[in-house]
N, C-alpha and C positions, 0 to 999 in steps of 0.2 A: 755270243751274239753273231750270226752270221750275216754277211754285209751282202747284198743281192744287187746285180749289177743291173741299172735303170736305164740309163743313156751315155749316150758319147758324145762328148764337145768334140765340134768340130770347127772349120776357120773362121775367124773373125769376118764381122759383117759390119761394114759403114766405117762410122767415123767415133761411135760413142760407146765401143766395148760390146756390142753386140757379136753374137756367135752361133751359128749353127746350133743346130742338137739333134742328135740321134738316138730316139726313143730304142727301147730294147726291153721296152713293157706294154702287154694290154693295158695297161690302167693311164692314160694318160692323164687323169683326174689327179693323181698324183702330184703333179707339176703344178705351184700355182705361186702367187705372190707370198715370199716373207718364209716359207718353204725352204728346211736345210740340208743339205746330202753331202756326207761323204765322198772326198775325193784323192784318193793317193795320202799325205798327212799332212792334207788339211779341209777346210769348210766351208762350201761354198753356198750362201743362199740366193733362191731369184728375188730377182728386184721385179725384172715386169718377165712377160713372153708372148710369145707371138705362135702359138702351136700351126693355126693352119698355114704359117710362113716356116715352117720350123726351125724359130728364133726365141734366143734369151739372153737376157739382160742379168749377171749379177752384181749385189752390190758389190762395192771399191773397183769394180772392175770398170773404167769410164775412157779408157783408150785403145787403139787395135793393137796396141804394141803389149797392154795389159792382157787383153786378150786373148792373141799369140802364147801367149807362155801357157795358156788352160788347153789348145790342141791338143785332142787327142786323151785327154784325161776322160776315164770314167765316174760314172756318178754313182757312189750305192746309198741304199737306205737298207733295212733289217727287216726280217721277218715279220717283227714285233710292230715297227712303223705301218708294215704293209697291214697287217689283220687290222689296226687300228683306222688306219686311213680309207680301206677301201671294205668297201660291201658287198660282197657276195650273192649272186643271185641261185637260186634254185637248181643244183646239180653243177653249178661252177665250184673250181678248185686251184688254190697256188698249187703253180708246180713243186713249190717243198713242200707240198703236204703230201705231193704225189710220191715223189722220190723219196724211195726206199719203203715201200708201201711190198708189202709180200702178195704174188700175184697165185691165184686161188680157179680152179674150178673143178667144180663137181666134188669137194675136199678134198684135191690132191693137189699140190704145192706144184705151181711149175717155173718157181724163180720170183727173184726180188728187184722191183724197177729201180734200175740204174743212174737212167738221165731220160728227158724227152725231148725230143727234134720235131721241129716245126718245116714238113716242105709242102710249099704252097698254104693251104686251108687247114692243112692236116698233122694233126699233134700225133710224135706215133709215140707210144713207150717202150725205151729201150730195157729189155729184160736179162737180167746175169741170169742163164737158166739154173736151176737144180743142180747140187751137186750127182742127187739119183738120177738123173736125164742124161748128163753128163757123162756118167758113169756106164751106160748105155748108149753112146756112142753120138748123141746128141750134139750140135752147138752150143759151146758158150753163153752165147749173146745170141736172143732174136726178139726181132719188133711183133707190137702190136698197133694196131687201130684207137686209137683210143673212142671215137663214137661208134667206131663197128664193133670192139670188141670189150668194150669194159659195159659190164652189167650192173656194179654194184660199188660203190667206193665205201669205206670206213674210216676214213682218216684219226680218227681216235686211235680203235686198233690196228692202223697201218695195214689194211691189206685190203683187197681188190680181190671181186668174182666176175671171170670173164666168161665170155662165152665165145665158142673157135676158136680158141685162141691155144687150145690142145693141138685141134686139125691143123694148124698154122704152123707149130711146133712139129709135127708127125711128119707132116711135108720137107722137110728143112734133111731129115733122115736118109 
């Protein structure tokens, strides 16, 4: 089961165990009352929250000094919570379904997504290239676009048909 990091507590707020929170998910639908997450070993559920203040209340948590000690702890839930919990719209994807998806065009393998980085608007996909690219003198590692460059997702059979995303790789040369 793997545990997917959602937010960050952060400092105590007022007088009644309230605390910051640092989202670290598109899905904020996630967060709601009576709602349990994983945290270091042990469980924390919310009592109330405040998302446009971005505040939360867990229960037994009812002092700043209570509080205080949840600083800085992350929150996870699992893969299995997330497909359950949240719905997907039309050509949206969790990034584990992306990572490790084999990246494809024109039928020639040009690497397996690694991880994805979000800077600014823009999700790119980091690619372990080929060992045959490689071999020929290629990079490692190179990004893609993901709405410039991904054509086709499968997440069933884990692989992705892009497009430029060869010329992006040639360039790199």
């Amino acid at each position: 089961m793997n545990k997917i990091p959602i937010a960050k507590i952060g400092k105590s707020y007022g007088i009644k165990g309230w605390q910051k929170i640092h989202l670290l998910t598109d899905f904020p639908e996630q967060f709601k009352p009576n709602t349990t997450f994983e945290s270091d070993k042990t469980t924390l559920t919310i009592e109330k929250l405040d998302l446009k203040r971005g505040l939360v209340k867990f229960k037994g948590v009812d002092t700043p000094e209570d509080a205080k000690k949840l600083t800085n702890r992350m929150l996870y839930t699992t893969e299995e919570a997330t497909k359950e919990n949240i719905k997907l719209k039309k050509d949206e994807y969790f990034w584990f379904d992306i990572i490790g998806c084999d990246v494809y065009e024109n039928g020639e393998l040009l690497g397996r997504v690694k991880e994805i980085e979000r800077a600014n608007e823009t999700d790119y996909l980091v690619i372990n290239t080929d060992e045959a690219f490689i071999e020929k003198g290629y990079p490692k590692r190179f990004l893609i676009d993901f709405k410039r460059n991904v054509k086709d997702v499968d997440v069933e059979n884990k692989k992705i048909e892009a497009t430029g995303a060869k010329e992006l790789l040639d360039s790199l040369l």
